[in-house]
N, C-alpha and C positions, 0 to 999 in steps of 0.2 A: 513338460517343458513350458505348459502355458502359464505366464506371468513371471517367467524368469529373464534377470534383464544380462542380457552379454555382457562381457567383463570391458572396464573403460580399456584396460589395459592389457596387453597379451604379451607376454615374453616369447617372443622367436626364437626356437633354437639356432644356432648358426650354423651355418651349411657344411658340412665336415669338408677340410681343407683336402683339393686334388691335386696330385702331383702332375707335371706338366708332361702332357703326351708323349716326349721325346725321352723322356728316361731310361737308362737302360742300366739292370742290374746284375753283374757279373759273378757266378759261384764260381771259384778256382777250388776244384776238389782233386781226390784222386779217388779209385777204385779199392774197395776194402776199408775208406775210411769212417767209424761210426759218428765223430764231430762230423764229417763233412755231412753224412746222411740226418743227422740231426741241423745242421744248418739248411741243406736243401728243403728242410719242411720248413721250418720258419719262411725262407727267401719266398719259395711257393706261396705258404698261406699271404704274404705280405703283400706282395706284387698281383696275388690273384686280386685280394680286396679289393686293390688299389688300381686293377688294370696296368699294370707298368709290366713292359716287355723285362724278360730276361732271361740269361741262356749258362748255361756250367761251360766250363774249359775243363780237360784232364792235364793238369799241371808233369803228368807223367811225358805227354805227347809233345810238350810246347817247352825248348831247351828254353827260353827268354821268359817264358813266367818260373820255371825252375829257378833257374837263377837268385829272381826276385824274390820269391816267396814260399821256398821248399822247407823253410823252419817254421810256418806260419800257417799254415793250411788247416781248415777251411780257412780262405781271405773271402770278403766279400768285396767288389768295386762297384762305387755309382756313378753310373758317367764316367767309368774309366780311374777314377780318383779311389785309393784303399780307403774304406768305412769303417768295417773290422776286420779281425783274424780269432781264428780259434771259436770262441763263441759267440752267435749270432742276437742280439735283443729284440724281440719283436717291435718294442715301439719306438726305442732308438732308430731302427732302420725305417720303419714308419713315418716317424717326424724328419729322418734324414729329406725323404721321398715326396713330399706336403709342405717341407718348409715349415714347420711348424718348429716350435720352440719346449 
């Protein structure tokens, strides 16, 4: 390294965008369903990265999310607000979660 001269210029990577502590993202599944269990690994690996709290509902137990979303399942909520149904995108939910675009 002797006689090499450091670069004028150094490109900083940018800090990868963090979603804000308070997030919370909701799996509405039921029992026996293989989208849902394929969703629940997306929401997991996503939320693990990310640190973002989240928790499944059995849409079987809860007559008020039945109602709501019993043609739809898996649904995924962030913040309580529907994200998706059916199939989960790892980065769409991602940039949902970061604000990113």
């Amino acid at each position: 390294m002797a006689g090499m001269t450091p670069p004028l210029f150094r490109r900083e990577s940018p800090a990868a965008p963090r979603p804000r502590p308070d997030r919370l993202v909701t799996l509405v599944r039921k029992p026996g369903c293989h989208l849902c269990d394929d969703a629940q690994a997306v929401v997991e690996k996503v939320c693990g990265e990310l640190g973002v709290t989240w928790e499944q509902k059995d849409i079987s137990q809860d007559p008020h999310l039945y109602d709501l979303y019993w043609e739809q399942i898996p649904v995924v909520l962030v913040d309580g607000a529907q994200h998706t149904f059916w199939r989960v995108n790892e980065e769409r939910l991602r940039k949902a979660l970061t604000g990113t675009d």
